[in-house]
C-alpha positions as CSV (number, residue, x, y, z in Angstrom):
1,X,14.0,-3.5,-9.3
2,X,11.5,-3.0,-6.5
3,X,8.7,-5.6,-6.8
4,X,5.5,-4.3,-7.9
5,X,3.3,-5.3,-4.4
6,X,6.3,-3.7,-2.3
7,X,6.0,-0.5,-4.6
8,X,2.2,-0.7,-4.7
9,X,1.8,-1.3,-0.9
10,X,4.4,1.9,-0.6
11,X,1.7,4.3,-2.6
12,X,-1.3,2.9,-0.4
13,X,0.8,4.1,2.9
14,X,1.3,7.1,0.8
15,X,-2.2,8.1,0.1
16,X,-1.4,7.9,-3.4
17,X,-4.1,5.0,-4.2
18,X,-7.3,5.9,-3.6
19,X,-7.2,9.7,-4.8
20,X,-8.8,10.9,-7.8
21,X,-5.5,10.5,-9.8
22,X,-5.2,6.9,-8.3
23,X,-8.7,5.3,-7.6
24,X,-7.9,1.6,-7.3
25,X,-9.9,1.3,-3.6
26,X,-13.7,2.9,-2.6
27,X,-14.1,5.0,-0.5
28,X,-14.1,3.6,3.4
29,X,-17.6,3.9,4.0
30,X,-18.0,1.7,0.8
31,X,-16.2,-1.5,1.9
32,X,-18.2,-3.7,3.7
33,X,-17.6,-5.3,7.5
34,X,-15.2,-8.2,7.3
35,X,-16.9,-11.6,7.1
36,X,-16.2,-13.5,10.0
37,X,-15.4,-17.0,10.1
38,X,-17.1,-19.7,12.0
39,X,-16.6,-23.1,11.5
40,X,-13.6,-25.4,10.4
41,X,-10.2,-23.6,9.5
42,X,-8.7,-26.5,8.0
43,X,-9.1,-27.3,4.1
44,X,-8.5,-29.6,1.6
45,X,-6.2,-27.3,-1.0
46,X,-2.9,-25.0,-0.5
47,X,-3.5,-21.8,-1.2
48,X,-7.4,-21.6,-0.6
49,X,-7.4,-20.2,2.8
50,X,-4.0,-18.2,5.3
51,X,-4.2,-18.2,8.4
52,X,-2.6,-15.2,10.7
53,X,-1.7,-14.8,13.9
54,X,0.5,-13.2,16.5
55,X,2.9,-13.7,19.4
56,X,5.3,-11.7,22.2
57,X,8.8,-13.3,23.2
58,X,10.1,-12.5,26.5
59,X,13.8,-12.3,26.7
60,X,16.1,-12.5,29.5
61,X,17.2,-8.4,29.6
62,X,13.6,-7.4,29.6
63,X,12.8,-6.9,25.9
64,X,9.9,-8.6,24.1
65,X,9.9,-9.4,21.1
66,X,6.5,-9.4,18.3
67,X,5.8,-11.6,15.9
68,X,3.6,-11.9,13.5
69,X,2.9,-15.2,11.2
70,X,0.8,-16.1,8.3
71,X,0.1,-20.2,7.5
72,X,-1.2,-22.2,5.1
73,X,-4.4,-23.8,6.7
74,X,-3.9,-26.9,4.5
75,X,0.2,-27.8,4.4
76,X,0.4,-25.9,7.5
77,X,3.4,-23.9,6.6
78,X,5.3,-21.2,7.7
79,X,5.1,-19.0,5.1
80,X,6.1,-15.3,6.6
81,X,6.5,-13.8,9.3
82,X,7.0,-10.2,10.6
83,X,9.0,-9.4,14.1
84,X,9.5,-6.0,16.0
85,X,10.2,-5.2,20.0
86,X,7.3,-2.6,19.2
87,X,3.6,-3.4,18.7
88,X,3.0,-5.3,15.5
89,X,1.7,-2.5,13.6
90,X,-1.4,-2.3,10.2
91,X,1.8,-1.7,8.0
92,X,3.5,-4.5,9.6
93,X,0.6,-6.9,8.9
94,X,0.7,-5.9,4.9
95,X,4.1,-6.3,4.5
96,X,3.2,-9.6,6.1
97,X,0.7,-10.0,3.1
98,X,3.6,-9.0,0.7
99,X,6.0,-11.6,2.2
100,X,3.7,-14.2,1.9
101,X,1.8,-13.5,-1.2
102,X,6.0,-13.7,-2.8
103,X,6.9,-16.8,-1.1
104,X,4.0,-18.3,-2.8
105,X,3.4,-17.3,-6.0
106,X,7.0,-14.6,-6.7
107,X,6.3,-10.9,-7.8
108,X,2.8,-11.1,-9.0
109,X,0.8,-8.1,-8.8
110,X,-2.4,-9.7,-8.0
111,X,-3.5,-13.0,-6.8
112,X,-4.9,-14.8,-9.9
113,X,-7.7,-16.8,-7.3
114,X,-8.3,-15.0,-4.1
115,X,-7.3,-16.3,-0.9
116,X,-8.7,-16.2,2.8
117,X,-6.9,-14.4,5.5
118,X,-8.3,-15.8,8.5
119,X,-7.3,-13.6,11.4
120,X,-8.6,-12.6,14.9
121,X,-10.1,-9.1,15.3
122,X,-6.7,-7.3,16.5
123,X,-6.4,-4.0,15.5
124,X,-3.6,-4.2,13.3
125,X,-5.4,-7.1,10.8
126,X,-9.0,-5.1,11.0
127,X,-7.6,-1.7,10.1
128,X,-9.7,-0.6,7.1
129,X,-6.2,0.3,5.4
130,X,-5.1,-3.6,6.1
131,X,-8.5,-5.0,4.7
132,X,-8.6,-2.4,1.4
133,X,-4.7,-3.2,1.0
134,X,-5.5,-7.2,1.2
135,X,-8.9,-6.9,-1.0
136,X,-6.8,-5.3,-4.0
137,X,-4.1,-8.2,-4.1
138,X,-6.6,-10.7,-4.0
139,X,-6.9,-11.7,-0.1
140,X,-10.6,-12.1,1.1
141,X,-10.3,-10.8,4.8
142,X,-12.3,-13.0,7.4
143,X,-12.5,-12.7,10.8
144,X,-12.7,-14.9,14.3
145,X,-15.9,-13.9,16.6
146,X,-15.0,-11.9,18.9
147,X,-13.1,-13.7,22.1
148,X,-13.7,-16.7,20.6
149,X,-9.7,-17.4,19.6
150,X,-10.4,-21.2,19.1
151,X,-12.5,-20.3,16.0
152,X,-8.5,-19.8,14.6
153,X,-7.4,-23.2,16.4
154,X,-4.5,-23.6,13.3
155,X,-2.8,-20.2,14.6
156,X,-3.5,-20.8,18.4
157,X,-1.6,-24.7,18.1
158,X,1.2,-22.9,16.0
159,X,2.0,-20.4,18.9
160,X,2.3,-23.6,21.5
161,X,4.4,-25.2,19.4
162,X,6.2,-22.1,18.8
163,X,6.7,-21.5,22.1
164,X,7.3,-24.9,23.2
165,X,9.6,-26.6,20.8
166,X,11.8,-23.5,19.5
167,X,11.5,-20.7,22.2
168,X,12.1,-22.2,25.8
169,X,14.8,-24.2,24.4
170,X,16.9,-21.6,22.7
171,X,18.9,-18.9,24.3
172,X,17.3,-15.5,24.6
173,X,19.3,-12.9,26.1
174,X,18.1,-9.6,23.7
175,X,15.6,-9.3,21.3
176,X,18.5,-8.9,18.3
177,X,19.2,-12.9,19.7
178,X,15.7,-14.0,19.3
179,X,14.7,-12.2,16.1
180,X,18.3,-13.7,14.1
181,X,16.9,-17.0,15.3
182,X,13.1,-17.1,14.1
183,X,13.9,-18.0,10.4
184,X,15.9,-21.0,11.5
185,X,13.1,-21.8,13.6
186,X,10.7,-21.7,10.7
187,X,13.0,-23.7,8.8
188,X,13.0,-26.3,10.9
189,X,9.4,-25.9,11.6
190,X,8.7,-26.2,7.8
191,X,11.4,-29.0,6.7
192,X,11.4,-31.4,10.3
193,X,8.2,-30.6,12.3
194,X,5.6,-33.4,12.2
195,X,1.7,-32.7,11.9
196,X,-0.7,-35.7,13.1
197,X,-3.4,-34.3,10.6
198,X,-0.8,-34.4,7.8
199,X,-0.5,-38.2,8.6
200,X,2.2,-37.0,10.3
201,X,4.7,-35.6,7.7
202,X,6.1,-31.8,7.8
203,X,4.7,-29.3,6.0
204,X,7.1,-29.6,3.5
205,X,6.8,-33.6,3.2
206,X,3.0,-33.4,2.9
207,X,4.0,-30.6,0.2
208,X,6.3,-32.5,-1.7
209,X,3.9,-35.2,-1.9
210,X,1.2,-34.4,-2.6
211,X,1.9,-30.5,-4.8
212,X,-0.8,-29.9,-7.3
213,X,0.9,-27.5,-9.2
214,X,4.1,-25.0,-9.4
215,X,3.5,-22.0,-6.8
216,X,6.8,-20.8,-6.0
217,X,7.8,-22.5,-3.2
């Protein structure tokens, strides 16, 4: 049975919500300019604020490959990504929102407290279709200042580490190579990687010790 956010997200790209038959979002000029976010991205509870970012791979035949991540920005996890060797795309970034919203909280159709998506101002995460899309499953778009990246320091360190500890010291001849190998990166990432402001425990350690309640993970 196709999940209801899959199906839902599949009538947004559709046109179908939004119409007079289907009038679950206002009209564009009705949705106000994403909040931005200045200050700390770390907080004190899972599931209060996501952060989102993005990455290109270089492999040794020429192709790159995109991803795209979403994080907790207390437990730091890994909880979704998204990869392509084309441009990571509006309707890449809400099937990002799907994935993650799942690995959370299973097939839910909406978010029963909403959730920050901290992200920087790229075109694919300030799309109006991404924000209305994110609004209706309970996701509060907020945005960094413009070049100001620090102001999403959680996703910046994620991409060195990324880069550091899993991409320069795995093969990666094609793209097919690299994007077969980003879940077990994640995995390990998740399960083994050590965080100095989670008194250095992995994301999943800090989570299994210190989980305040059932969330599908």
């Amino acid at each position: 049975m196709i999940q209801y956010l899959i199906w839902y997200r599949r009538l947004f790209a559709s046109g179908h919500i939004g119409s007079p038959s289907f009038p679950l979002c206002p009209p564009a000029h009705e949705i106000p300019d994403t909040p931005r976010h200045d200050g700390r991205v770390a907080v004190d509870r899972r599931n209060t604020r996501w952060c989102s970012d993005a990455l290109e791979i270089a492999c040794d035949n020429g192709e790159k490959v995109r991803v795209a991540f979403a994080l907790d920005c207390c437990d730091r996890e890994a909880m979704g990504h998204v990869a392509t060797t084309g441009g990571i795309t509006a309707e890449d970034v809400r099937d990002l929102m799907v994935a993650t919203v799942e690995h959370r909280f299973g097939p839910v159709n909406r978010l029963a407290e909403p959730i920050e998506w901290l992200t920087d101002n790229g075109s694919p995460y300030v799309a109006g279709e991404t924000r209305r899309f994110a609004r209706d499953i309970g996701l509060l778009p907020r945005t960094t200042p413009v070049s100001s990246p620090q102001s999403n320091g959680m996703a910046e360190a994620f991409v060195r580490t990324l880069k550091r500890d899993y991409v320069r010291v795995n093969p990666r001849p094609d793209a097919r190579t690299v994007i077969e190998q980003i879940p077990a990166w994640l995995h390990h990432y998740n399960e083994v990687h050590p965080h100095k402001a989670l008194g250095y425990r992995s994301p999943r350690e800090y989570i299994q010790q210190t989980r305040e309640a059932p969330s599908g993970i």
